[in-house]
Wavefront OBJ file of the C-alpha trace (Angstrom):
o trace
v 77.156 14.643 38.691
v 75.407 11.983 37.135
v 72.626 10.393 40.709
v 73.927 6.397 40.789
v 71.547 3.790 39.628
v 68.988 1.856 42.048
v 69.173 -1.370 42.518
v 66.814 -3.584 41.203
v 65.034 -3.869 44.748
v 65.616 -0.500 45.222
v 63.452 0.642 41.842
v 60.769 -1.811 42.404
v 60.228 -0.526 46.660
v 60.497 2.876 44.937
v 57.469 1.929 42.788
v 55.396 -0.541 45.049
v 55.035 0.405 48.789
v 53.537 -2.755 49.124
v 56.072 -4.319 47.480
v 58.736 -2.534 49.315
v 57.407 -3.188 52.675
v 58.266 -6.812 51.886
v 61.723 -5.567 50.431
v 62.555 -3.710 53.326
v 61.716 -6.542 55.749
v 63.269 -9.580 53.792
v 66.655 -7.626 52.986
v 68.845 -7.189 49.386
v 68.514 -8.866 46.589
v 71.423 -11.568 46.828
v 71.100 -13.448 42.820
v 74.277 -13.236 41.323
v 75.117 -14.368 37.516
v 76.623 -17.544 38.304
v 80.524 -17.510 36.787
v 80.481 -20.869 35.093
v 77.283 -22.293 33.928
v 77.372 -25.944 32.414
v 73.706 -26.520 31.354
v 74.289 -30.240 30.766
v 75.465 -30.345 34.509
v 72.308 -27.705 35.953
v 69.505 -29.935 33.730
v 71.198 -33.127 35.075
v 70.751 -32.130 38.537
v 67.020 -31.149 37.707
v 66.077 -33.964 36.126
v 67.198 -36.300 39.362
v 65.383 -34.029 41.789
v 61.912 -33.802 40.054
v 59.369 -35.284 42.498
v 62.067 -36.363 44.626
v 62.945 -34.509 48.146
v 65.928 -32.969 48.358
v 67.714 -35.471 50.304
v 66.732 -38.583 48.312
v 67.797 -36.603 44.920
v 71.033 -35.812 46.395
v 71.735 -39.121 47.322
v 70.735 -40.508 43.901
v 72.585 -37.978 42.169
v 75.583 -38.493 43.933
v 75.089 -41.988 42.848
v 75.022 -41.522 39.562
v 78.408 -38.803 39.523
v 80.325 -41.848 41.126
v 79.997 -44.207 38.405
v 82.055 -41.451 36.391
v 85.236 -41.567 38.842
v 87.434 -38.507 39.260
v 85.520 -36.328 36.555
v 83.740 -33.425 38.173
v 81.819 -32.687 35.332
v 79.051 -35.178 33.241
v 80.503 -36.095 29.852
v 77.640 -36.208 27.079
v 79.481 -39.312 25.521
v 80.172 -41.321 28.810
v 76.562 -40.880 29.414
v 75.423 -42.349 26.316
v 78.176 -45.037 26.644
v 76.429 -45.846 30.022
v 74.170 -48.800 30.484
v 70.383 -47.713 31.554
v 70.849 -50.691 33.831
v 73.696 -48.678 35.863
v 71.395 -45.473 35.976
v 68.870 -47.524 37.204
v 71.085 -49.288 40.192
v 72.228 -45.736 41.193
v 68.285 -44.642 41.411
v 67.254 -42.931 38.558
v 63.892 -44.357 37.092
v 63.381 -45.300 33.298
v 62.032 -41.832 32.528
v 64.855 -39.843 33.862
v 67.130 -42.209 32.461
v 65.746 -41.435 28.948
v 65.785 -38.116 29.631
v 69.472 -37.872 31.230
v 70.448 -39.766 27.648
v 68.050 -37.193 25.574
v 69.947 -34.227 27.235
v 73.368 -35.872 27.000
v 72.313 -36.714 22.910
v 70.922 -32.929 22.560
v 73.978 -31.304 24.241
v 76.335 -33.144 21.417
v 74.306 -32.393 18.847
v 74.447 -28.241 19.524
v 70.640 -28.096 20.535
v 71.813 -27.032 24.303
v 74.153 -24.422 23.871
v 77.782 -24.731 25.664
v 78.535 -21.727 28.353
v 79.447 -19.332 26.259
v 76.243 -19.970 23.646
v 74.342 -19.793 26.665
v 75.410 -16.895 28.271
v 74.922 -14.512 24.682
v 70.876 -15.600 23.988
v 67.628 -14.106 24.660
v 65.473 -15.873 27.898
v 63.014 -17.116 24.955
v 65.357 -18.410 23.242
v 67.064 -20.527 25.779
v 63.578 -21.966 26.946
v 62.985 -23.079 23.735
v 66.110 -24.904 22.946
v 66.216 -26.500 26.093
v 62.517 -27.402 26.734
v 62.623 -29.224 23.536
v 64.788 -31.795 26.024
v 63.222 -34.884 27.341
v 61.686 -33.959 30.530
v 62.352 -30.552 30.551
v 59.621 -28.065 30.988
v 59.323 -24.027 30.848
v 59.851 -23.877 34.773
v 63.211 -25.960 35.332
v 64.458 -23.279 32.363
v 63.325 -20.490 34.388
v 64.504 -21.877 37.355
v 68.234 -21.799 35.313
v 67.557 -18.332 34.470
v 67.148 -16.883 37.432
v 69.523 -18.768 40.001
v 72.212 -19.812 37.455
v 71.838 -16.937 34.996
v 70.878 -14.277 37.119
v 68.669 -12.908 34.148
v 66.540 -10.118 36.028
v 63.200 -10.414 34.132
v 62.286 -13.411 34.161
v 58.552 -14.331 35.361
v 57.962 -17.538 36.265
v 53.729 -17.553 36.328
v 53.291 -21.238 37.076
v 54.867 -21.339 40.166
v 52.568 -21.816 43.055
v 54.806 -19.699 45.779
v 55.158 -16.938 43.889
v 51.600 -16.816 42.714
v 51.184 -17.632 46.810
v 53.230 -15.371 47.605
v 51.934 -12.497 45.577
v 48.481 -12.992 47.032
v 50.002 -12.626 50.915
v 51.740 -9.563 50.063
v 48.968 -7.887 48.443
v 46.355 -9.923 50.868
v 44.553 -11.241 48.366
v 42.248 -13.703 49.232
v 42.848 -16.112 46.149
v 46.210 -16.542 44.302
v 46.173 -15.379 40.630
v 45.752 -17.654 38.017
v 49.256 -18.055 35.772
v 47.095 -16.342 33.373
v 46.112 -13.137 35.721
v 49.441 -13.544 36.900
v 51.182 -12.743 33.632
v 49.011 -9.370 33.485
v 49.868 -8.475 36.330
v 53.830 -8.709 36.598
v 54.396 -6.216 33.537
v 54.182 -3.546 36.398
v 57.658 -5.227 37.567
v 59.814 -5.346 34.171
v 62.229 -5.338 33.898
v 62.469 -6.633 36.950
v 60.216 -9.774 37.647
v 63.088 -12.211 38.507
v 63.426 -9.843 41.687
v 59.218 -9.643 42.568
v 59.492 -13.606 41.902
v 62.221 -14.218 44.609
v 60.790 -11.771 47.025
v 57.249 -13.348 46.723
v 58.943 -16.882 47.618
v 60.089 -15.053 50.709
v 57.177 -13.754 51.691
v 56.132 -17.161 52.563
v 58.394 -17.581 54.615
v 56.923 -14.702 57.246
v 53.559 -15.461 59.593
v 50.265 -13.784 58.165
l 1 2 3 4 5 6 7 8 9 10 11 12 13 14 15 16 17 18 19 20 21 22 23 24 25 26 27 28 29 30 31 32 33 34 35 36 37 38 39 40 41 42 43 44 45 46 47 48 49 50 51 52 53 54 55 56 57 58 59 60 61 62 63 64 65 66 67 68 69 70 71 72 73 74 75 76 77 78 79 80 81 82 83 84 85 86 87 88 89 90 91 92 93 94 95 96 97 98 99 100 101 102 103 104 105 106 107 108 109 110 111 112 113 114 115 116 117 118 119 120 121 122 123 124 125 126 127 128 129 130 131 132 133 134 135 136 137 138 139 140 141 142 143 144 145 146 147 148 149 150 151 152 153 154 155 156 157 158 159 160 161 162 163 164 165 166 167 168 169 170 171 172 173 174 175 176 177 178 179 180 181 182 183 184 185 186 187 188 189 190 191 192 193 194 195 196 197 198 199 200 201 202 203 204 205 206 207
């Protein structure tokens, strides 16, 4: 009888005791492939919380949903239709505004994929179609990746709590450059979306 598979936690703890000390204390991994992803509806949402806190995003992006009534998803042409005077009343600055419109313009013209585009590419592939978005970078993609997706390998170096969080569990006395930091996660493939999320947790815990 063919031994079932390990989870993806289970592989990595199996691997890395130091790793899996953190595993075993923080719990399962709980990142599920999302059902339904609409990427013009995820990088709309991004693009309103950049440099915002969470509350002040939400409020602006609720704000900007309400001047399409009764629709519960964005429309790429009712966005374009919209005057950047209306974004601006509802909160969004003239940067996001051109970028809202850039995404709304890209998503009609194929460059970000529909669902079911989406859901058939390579990681690299989607981060280069959609970075190529206004006010998009690598990390918003990666952040779609992992929590919408639930792509399992993907390794987001720039991020400062996971570079953080790497250098707690390993009690390292400086965080990793993104540089060292890419080096250093091929010991986790094909895995890394799981180290990532359990390095963000590890912040969470005392020293």
């Amino acid at each position: 009888m063919k031994p079932a598979a390990l989870a993806p936690e289970q592989e990595l703890a199996a691997r890395d005791p130091k790793l899996g000390a953190l595993i075993a204390r923080v719990g399962p991994f709980p990142i599920k492939a999302v059902r339904l992803v609409r990427p013009l509806d995820a990088l709309a949402r991004s693009i309103t919380y950049q440099q915002l806190s969470g509350k002040a995003a939400a409020t602006i992006l609720g704000r900007v949903q309400a001047l399409y009534p009764g629709r519960k998803y964005f429309s790429p042409e009712l966005i374009l239709a919209t005057a950047d005077e209306n974004f601006r009343a509802a909160g969004l600055s003239r940067n996001k505004t051109a970028a809202l419109k850039d995404l709304a313009a890209r998503t009609l013209d194929g460059t970000v994929p529909g669902h079911r585009a989406l859901v058939r590419m390579g990681d690299e592939e989607i981060i280069t179609r959609l970075t190529s978005v206004r006010g998009i970078g690598r990390w918003t993609v990666e952040m779609l990746l992992l929590f919408h997706l639930g792509r399992l390998d993907v390794w987001p170096v720039d991020d400062l709590g996971v570079r953080k969080g790497y250098a707690r569990t390993y009690r390292k006395r400086v965080a990793p450059t993104p540089k060292e930091l890419v080096v250093i996660g091929e010991r986790w493939r094909p895995y890394r979306s799981v180290a990532a999320w359990y390095f963000w947790r590890a912040l969470e815990f005392p020293d």
